[in-house]
Each structure stands twice: as C-alpha cells, then as structure tokens.
C-alpha positions as CSV (number, residue, x, y, z in Angstrom):
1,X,28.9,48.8,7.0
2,X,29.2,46.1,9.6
3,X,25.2,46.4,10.8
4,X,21.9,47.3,9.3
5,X,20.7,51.0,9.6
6,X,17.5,52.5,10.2
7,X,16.6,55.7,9.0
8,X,18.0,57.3,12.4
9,X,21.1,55.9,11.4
10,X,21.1,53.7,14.4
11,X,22.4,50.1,13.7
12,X,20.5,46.9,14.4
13,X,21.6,43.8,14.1
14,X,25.1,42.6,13.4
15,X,26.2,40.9,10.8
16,X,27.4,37.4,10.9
17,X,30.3,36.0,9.5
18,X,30.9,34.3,5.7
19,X,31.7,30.9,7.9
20,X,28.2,31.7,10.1
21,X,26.2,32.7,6.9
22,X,27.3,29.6,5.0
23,X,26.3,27.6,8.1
24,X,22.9,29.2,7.9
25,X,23.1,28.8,4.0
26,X,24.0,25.0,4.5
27,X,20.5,24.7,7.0
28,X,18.2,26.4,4.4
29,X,20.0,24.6,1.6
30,X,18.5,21.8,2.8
31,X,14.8,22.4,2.7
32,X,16.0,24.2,-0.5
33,X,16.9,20.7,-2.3
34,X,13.7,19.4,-0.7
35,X,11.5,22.1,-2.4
36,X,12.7,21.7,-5.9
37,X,12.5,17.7,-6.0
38,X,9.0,18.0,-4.5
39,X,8.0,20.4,-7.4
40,X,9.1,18.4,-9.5
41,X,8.0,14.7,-8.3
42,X,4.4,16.4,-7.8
43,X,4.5,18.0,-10.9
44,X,5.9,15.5,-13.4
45,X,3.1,12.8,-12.1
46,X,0.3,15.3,-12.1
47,X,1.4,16.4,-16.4
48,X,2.9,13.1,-17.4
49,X,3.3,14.4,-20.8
50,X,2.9,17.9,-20.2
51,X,5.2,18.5,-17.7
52,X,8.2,19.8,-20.4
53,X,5.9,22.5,-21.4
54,X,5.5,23.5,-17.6
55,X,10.0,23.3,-17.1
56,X,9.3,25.9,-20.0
57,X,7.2,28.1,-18.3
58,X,8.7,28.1,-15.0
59,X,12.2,28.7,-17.0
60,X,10.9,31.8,-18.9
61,X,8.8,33.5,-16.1
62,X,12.2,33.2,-14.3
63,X,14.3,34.9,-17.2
64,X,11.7,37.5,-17.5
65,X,11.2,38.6,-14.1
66,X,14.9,38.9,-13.7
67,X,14.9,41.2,-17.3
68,X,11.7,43.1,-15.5
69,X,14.1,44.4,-13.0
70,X,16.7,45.7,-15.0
71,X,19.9,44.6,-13.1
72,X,18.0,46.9,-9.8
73,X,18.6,43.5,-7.5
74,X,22.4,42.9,-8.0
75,X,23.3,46.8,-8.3
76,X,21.1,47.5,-5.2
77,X,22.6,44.7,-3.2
78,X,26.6,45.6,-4.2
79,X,25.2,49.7,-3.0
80,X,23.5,48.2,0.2
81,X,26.5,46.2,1.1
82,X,29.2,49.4,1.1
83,X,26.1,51.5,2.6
84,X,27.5,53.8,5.3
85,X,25.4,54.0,8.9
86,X,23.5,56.7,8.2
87,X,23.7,57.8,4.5
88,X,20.3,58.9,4.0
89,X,20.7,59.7,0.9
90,X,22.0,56.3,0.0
91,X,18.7,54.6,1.6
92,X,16.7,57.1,-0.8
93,X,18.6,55.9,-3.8
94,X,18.2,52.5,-3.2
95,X,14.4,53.4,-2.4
96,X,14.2,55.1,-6.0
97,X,15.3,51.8,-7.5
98,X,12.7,49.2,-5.8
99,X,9.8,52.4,-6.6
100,X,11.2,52.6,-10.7
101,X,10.9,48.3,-10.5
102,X,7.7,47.9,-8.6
103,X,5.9,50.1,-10.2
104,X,7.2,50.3,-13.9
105,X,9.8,47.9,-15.3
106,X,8.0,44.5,-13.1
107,X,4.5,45.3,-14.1
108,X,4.6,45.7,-17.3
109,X,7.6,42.8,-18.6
110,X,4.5,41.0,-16.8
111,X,1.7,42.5,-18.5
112,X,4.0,41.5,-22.0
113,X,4.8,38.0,-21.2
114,X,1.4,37.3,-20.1
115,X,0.1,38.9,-24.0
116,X,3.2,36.9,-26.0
117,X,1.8,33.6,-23.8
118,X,-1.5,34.0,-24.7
119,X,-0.6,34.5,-28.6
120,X,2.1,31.4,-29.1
121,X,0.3,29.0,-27.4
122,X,-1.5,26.7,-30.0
123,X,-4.5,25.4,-27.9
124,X,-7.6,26.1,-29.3
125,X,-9.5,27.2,-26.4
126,X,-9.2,30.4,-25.6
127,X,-10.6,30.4,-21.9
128,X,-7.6,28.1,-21.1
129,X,-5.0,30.1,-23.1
130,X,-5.9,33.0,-21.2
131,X,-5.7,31.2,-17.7
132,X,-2.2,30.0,-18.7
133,X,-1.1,33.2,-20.2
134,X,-2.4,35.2,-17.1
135,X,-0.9,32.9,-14.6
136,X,2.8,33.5,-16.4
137,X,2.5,36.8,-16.5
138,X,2.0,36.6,-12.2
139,X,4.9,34.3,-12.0
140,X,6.9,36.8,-13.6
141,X,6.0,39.5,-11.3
142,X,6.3,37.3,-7.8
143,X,9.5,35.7,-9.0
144,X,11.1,39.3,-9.9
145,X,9.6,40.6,-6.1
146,X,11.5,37.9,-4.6
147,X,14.9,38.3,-6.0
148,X,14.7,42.0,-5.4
149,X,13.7,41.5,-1.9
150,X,15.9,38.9,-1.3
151,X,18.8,40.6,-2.8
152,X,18.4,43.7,-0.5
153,X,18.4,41.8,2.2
154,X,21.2,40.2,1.9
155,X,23.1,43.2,1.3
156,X,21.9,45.1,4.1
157,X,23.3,42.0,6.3
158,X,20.1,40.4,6.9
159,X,21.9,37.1,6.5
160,X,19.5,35.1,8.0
161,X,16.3,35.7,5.9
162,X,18.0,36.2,2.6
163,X,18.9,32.5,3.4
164,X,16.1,31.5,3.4
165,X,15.2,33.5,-0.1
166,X,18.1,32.5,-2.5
167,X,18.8,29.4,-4.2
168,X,16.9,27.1,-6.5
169,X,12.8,27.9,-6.7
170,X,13.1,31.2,-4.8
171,X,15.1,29.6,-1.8
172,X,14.1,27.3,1.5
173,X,10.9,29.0,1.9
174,X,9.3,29.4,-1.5
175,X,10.4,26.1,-2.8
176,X,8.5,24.3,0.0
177,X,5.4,26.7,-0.2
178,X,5.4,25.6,-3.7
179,X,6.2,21.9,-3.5
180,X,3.4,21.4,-0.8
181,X,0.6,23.5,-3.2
182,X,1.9,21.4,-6.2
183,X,0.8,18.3,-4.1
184,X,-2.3,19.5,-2.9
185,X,-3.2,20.2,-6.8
186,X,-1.9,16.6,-7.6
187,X,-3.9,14.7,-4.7
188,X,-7.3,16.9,-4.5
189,X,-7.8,18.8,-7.9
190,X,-5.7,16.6,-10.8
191,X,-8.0,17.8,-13.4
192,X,-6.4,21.5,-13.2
193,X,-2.9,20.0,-14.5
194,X,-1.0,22.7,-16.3
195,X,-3.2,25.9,-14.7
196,X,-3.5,24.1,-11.4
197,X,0.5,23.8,-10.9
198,X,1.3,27.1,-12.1
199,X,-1.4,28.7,-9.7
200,X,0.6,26.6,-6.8
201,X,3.6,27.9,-8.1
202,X,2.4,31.8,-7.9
203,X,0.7,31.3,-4.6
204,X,3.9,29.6,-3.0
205,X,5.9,33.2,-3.5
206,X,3.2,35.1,-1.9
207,X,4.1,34.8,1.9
208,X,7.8,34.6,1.9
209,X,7.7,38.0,-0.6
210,X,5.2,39.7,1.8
211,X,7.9,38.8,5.2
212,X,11.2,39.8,2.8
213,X,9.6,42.9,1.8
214,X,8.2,44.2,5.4
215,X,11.5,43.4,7.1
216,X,13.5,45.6,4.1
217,X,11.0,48.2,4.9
218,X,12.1,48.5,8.5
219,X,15.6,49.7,7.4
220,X,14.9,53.0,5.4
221,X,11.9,53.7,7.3
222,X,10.9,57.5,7.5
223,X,13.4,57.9,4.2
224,X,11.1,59.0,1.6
225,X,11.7,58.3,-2.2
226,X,11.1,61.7,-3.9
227,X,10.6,62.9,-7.0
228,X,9.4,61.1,-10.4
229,X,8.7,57.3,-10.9
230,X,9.8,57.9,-14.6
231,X,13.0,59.6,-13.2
232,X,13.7,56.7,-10.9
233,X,13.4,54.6,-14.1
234,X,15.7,56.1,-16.3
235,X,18.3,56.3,-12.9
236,X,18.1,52.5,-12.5
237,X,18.6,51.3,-16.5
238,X,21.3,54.7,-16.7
239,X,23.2,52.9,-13.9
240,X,22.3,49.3,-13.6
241,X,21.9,48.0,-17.3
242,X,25.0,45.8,-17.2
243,X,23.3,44.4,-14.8
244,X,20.2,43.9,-16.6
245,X,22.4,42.5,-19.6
246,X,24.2,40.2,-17.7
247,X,21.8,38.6,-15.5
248,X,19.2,38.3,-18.5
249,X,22.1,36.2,-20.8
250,X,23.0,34.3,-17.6
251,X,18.8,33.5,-17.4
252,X,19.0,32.5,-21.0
253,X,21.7,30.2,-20.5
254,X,20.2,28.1,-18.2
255,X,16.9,27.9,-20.1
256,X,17.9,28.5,-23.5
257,X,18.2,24.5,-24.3
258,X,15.0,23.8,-23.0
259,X,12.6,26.5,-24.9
260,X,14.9,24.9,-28.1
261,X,13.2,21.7,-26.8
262,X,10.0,22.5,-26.6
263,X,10.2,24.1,-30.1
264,X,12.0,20.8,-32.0
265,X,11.2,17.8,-30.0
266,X,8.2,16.0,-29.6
267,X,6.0,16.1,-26.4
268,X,7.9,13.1,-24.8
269,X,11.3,14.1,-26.2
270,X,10.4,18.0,-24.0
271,X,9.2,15.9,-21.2
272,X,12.7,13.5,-20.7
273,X,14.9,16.7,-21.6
274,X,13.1,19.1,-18.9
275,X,13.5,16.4,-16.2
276,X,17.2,16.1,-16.9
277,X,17.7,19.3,-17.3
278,X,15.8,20.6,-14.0
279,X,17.4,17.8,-11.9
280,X,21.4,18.8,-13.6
281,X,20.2,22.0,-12.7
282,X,20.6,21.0,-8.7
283,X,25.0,20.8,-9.4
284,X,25.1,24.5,-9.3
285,X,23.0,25.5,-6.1
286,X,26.1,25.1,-4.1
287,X,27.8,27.8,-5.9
288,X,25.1,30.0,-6.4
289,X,24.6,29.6,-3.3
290,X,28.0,30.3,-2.2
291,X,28.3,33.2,-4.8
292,X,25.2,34.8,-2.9
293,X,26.5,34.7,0.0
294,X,29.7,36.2,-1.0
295,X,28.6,38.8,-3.4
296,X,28.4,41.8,-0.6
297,X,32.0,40.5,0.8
298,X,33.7,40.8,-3.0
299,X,31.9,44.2,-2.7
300,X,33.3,45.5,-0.1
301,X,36.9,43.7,0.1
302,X,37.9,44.7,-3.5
303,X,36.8,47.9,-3.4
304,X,39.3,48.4,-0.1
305,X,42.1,45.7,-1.9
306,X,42.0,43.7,0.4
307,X,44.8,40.7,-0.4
308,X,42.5,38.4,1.4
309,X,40.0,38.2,-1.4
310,X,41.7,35.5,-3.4
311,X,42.3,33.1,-0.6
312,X,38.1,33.9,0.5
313,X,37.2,32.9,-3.1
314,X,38.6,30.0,-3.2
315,X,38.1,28.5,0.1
316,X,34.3,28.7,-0.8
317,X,35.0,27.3,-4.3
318,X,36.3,24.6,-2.6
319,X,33.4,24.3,-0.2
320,X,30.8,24.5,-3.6
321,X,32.8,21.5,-5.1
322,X,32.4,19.4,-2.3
323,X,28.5,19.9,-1.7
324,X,28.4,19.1,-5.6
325,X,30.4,15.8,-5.9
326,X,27.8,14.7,-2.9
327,X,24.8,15.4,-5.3
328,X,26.8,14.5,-8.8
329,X,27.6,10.7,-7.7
330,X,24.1,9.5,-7.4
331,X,23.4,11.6,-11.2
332,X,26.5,9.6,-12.2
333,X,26.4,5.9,-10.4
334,X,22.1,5.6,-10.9
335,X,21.5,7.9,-13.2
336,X,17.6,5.9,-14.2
337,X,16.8,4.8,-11.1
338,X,17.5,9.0,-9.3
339,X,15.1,9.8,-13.0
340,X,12.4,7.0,-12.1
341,X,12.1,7.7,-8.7
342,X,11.8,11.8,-8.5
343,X,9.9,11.8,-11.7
344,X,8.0,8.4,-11.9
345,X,9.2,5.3,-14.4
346,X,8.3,7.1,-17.2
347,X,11.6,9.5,-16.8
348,X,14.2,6.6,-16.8
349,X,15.0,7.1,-20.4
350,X,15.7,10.1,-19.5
351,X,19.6,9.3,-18.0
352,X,22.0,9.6,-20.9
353,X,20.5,13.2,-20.9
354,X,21.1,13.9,-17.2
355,X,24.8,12.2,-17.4
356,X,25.6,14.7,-19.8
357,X,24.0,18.3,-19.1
358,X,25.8,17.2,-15.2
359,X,29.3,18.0,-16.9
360,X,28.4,21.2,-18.1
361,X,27.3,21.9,-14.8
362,X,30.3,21.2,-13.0
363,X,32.8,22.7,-15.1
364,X,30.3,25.6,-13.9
365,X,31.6,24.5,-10.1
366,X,35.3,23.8,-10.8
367,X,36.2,27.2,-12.2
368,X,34.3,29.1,-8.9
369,X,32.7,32.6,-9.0
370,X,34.8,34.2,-11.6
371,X,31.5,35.8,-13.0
372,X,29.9,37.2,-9.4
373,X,33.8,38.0,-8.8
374,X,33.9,40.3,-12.2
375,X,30.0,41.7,-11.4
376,X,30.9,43.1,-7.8
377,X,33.9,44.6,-8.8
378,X,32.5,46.7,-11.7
379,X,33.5,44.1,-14.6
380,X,29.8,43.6,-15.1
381,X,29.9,44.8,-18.7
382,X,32.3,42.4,-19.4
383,X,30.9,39.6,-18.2
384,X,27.4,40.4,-20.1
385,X,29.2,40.5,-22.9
386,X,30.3,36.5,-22.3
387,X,26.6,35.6,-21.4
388,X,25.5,37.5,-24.6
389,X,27.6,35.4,-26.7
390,X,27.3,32.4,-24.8
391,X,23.4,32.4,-25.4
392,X,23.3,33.4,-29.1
393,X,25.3,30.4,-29.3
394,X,23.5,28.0,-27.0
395,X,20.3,29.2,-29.1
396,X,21.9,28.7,-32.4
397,X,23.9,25.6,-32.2
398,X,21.2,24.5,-30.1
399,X,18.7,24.4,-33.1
400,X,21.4,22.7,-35.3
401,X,22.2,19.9,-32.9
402,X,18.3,18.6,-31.6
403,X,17.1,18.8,-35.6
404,X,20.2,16.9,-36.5
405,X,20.4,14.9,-33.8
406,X,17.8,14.9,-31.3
407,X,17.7,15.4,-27.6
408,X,21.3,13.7,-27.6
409,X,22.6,16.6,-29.7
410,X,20.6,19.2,-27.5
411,X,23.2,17.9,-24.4
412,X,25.9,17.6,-25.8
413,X,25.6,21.0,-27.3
414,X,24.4,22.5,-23.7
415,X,27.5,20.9,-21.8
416,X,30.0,22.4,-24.4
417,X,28.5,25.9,-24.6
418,X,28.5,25.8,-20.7
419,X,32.0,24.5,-20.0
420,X,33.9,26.8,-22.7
421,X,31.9,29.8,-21.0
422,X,33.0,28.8,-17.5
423,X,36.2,28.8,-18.6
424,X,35.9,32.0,-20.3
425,X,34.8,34.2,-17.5
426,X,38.1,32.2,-15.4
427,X,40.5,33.6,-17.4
428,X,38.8,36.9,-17.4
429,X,38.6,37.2,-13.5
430,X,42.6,36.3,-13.9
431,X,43.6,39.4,-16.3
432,X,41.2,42.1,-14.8
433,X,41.4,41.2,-11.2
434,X,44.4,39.5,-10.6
435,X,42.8,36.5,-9.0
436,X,42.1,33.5,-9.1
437,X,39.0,31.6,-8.1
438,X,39.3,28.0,-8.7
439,X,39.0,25.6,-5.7
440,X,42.0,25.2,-3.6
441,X,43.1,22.2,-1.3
442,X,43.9,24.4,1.7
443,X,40.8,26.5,2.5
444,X,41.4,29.5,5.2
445,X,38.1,28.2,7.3
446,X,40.0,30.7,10.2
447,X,39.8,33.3,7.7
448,X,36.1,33.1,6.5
449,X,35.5,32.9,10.5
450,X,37.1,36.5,11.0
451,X,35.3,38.1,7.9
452,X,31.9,39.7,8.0
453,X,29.4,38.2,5.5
C-alpha cells in the first residue's frame, strides 16, 4: 500500500521514502536525545539517592505496558503496512485489536502493576505508597497508548508523526514534554521527589498520545469494530502472542539488570548503576530507531522476495553504527566527566559501570536488525524464544554476579548476556532468511532513495 486509506478507500498522503523517513528520523532523533538527558539531569538532582528506584519504575511501567498489549502494536503495524487501499475489512481487524487493548488487556496489566506496587514497596506510609503505586499503574497505561498509537502510525505510512513517537522516552515529543515537567517539579515543587517526577512523567505522554490517536482515527473512519470486546481479545493473543512473548523478553532485557539492582545493592550502589545503565541505554536508539523505521519495509519486501532486502538492511545497519560511534566516544574518552555533568558530581563513580554496559550495547549495533528482520517475516516465535532465554539468564546470573561481586559483576554479567544474544538472533536471521544484516562498507543510499518507507 503505497498511501494511507480512509474508509472510502481513497488514499491520502503518500508515503515517503526509507532515505526521507530516516532524514525525518534523524530531525526528531535529535530532540529525542535531548528529552532523555533532560529527564534524567532533572531527575537525578531532584532524588539524589532515590533516583535508582525511579530508573526502576520507569523501566517496569515500560515492560508492563508493552506485556498490556499483547504483541497488538508490532502485529498491527506489520498488517497496516501490507493493508490494501480499500480492505475494509482489514481496517475492522486492526480496529478489533486497539478496541480488545484499550479496553481489556491495557487497563487492567495497569490496574495489577499499580496493586503489586503498592504491596512491595517497604515505606511505611501508606498515603505515599498509594500515590506511588497509583502513578505506575498510569505510566503503564500512557506508555502502552503510545506505542500502539505510534506503531499504527507508522505502518499506515504516517512517517512523519510516528517520528516523532518512537525512540527512547516515547520519542521527540514525549521525551521533551517530560524533561520540561521534570524540571518544573525540580525548580518549583522539590519536596514532591519520587511522586512529583513520576506525575511529570505521566502528564508528558498525555498530548502527544491524544494527537497520535486522533490522526489514526482519521484512517478507518466510518469502519466500525463489531461484535464482542471479549472476542476481539482472544483474536489479538490467538494471533499476536509471539508478539506479546517476544517484545515482553526484549523489555526484560533491557531492565532486567537494574530491578536485580534495586533488589541487591544498596541505595547508592542502585543510584550509580541506573545512571549508567540509562545513559548506555542511548547506543541503541540509532538502531531502534532505524529498525522502526524499517519494520513496515521488511514487511512488505520479504513477503514479495524482494532480493533488495539484504542490501536495505545493511545500508541502515551501517547508518545505526555510525550515529552510535558519535555517541560511544564521549562514554568511552570521559566516561566521569559525561556521568558528573548529566547526572551531577555525585554520578562520577559511576564510569567503570557505563564503560562496560556501552559494549553490550554495541555488539547490539554491530550485528543490525536480525531480530526486527526475523519478527516481520513471521520468525517472531523464534526470536521470543532467544529473548526468553536471554532474560532467565540475565535474571539469574544477574543475582549471582552483584551478591558476589557487586555492581561490577552486575556489568559485566549485562554486557555478556547482551553480546552472545545479539549474536544469536545474527546467525538466526542467516539460516531462516538467508540474509545477512550486519553493517556493510558500501551502503545503497540510491536504493533506500527509490524504496517506500
């Protein structure tokens, strides 16, 4: 489907490029980066202390709102991007799916993570447990709206916006909304800490979910989603649970080292790790972004074998490398001065940590998107098999290594579990696709210029 439909079947807008949407990727990138460094400058000085147990919450209300909608994001945006003008019927699926999310599977993995907050935390008052507890459980449900949102737009070809949605913190536009609320907290109300930054958090996905969602709308208006809600559930898990498997171990992954953190190490010893870990966490945005972007292409060009595939997968491998080693040398030449000056002085211990969750991170980039490769082209299963594994393992070992050996251990372990998992999902995108999608030294710029993002 080369434009967007509406529910006359009439196209709208056309769809740009990959070269154009990664030039529009690159723009929002930017503001992006910004975002996520002013979330976390604001909120490391307004926690001190406290600020590893907020990394923790931010990471699990992410993991959980991507488990509340049960692999519905990725499956609807591989349906929407080989969507036919005009297939009605297709438009009524996909509706089914964000109805069964919305109004079932979202709400209450929110509801559940709010009541499994407020019974682990270990503060004795009650009235501030519940605050915390309730805010989480809203976190879960705004962060889940805005990767389904964001997700559909991108596969109905609304490059543009989904730009603007994807990425670190909930993309361009979230990230900022929440980086300036987290400042206003720090400058005019300090005394909120913990509550106050994860109230600015949940407010900051509020407008950009409420545009993402009304511009979807537009395209299967008049296309009514019939029938049960409890149907449209068991539809969704019956055909996107692979989904819901995969993307849950690959949210686990990233977060599984710091909830081991925050369960063996001390207050301080959370503190250094989650500012490590969030700021190693910035190696990877130029592939996810990248991988975004060409999820709907993998879609639709292995589906008709296209022999161009291999040589598009690696160009933007090759482009995610490059946008990496640009924020990797800083990590790797000041490592305690990058620390003190994002997080505050405090942090600088903090950069034997950071040096070492970085190379997990980029054998993440040099290997390229073997996993979104394997997902689009209905290898899912085997893939959420790998992350399965992978995070029993990261869990497990994880445990081991910070009681033996402290927040050391904990990184070392991370990097490991992360590069031989990398690697795993390569050699699987070799023997069930036939390709390869490491970086290359001759990108095909010409050919990312003819195909349609």
């Amino acid at each position: 489907m080369s434009r967007l439909v509406n529910d006359a079947g009439r196209p709208t807008r056309p769809r740009l490029s990959v070269l154009g949407a990664l030039v529009w990727y690159a723009l929002s990138y930017g503001g992006s980066v910004l975002g996520y460094l002013a979330i976390n400058a604001f909120a490391a000085r307004l926690l001190d202390d406290s600020f590893g147990y907020f990394v923790v919450a931010i990471s699990t209300a992410t993991a959980l709102g991507q488990l509340g909608l049960i692999g519905a994001h990725r499956g609807g945006l591989r349906e929407a991007a080989r969507l036919e003008t005009g297939d009605v019927e297709g438009l009524r699926d996909l509706r089914r799916g964000v109805r069964a999310v919305s109004r079932v599977t979202l709400p209450v993995t929110s509801l559940l993570t709010a009541a499994v907050t407020f019974g682990v935390m270990n503060d004795s008052d009650p009235a501030y447990r519940g605050l915390v507890a309730v805010l989480t459980g809203i976190l879960v449900w705004f962060g889940g709206q805005q990767k389904l949102w964001a997700s559909y737009s991108r596969g109905f070809g609304n490059v543009r916006l989904a730009s603007l949605l994807e990425g670190r913190s909930g993309g361009a536009l979230v990230s900022l909304c929440q980086g300036v609320l987290v400042g206003v907290c720090l400058m005019f109300v300090p005394e909120l800490g913990l509550p106050g930054a994860l109230a600015a958090m949940a407010l900051g996905f509020a407008l950009p979910v409420f545009i993402a969602k009304r511009r979807v709308a537009r395209v299967w208006r008049g296309v009514r989603a019939e029938g049960s809600v409890l149907a449209d559930v068991r539809l969704v898990v019956s055909r996107h649970w692979r989904f819901a498997v995969n993307m849950l171990g690959t949210s686990v992954n990233g977060a599984a080292d710091v909830w081991v953190a925050g369960v063996v190490l001390t207050g301080s010893g959370v503190a250094l790790f989650g500012a490590a870990q969030r700021l190693s966490l910035l190696l990877v945005i130029p592939l996810a972004a990248v991988g975004v972007i060409f999820s709907p292409v993998i879609s639709r060009l292995y589906g008709k074998d296209d022999p161009n595939l291999e040589r598009l997968l690696r160009t933007g491998a090759s482009l995610a490398a490059a946008a990496t080693a640009v924020l990797w040398l800083p990590m790797l030449l000041l490592p305690g001065p990058l620390l003190a000056a994002i997080y505050g002085d405090f942090f600088r211990d903090a950069a034997p940590l950071l040096l070492l969750l970085t190379l997990g991170s980029v054998s993440n980039v040099l290997t390229g998107m073997c996993g979104i490769a394997l997902t689009m082209s209905r290898h899912e299963a085997v893939v959420a098999k790998v992350q399965v594994f992978s995070a029993a393992v990261r869990v497990g070992a994880g445990f081991v290594a910070a009681w033996q050996f402290g927040a050391v251990g904990l990184a070392v372990c991370t990097a490991t579990i992360s590069t031989v998992s990398s690697f795993t999902l390569w050699v699987l995108a070799r023997r069930r696709m036939g390709l390869s999608t490491h970086l290359t030294l001759r990108p095909a710029f010409t050919l990312m210029r003819r195909t349609e993002g």
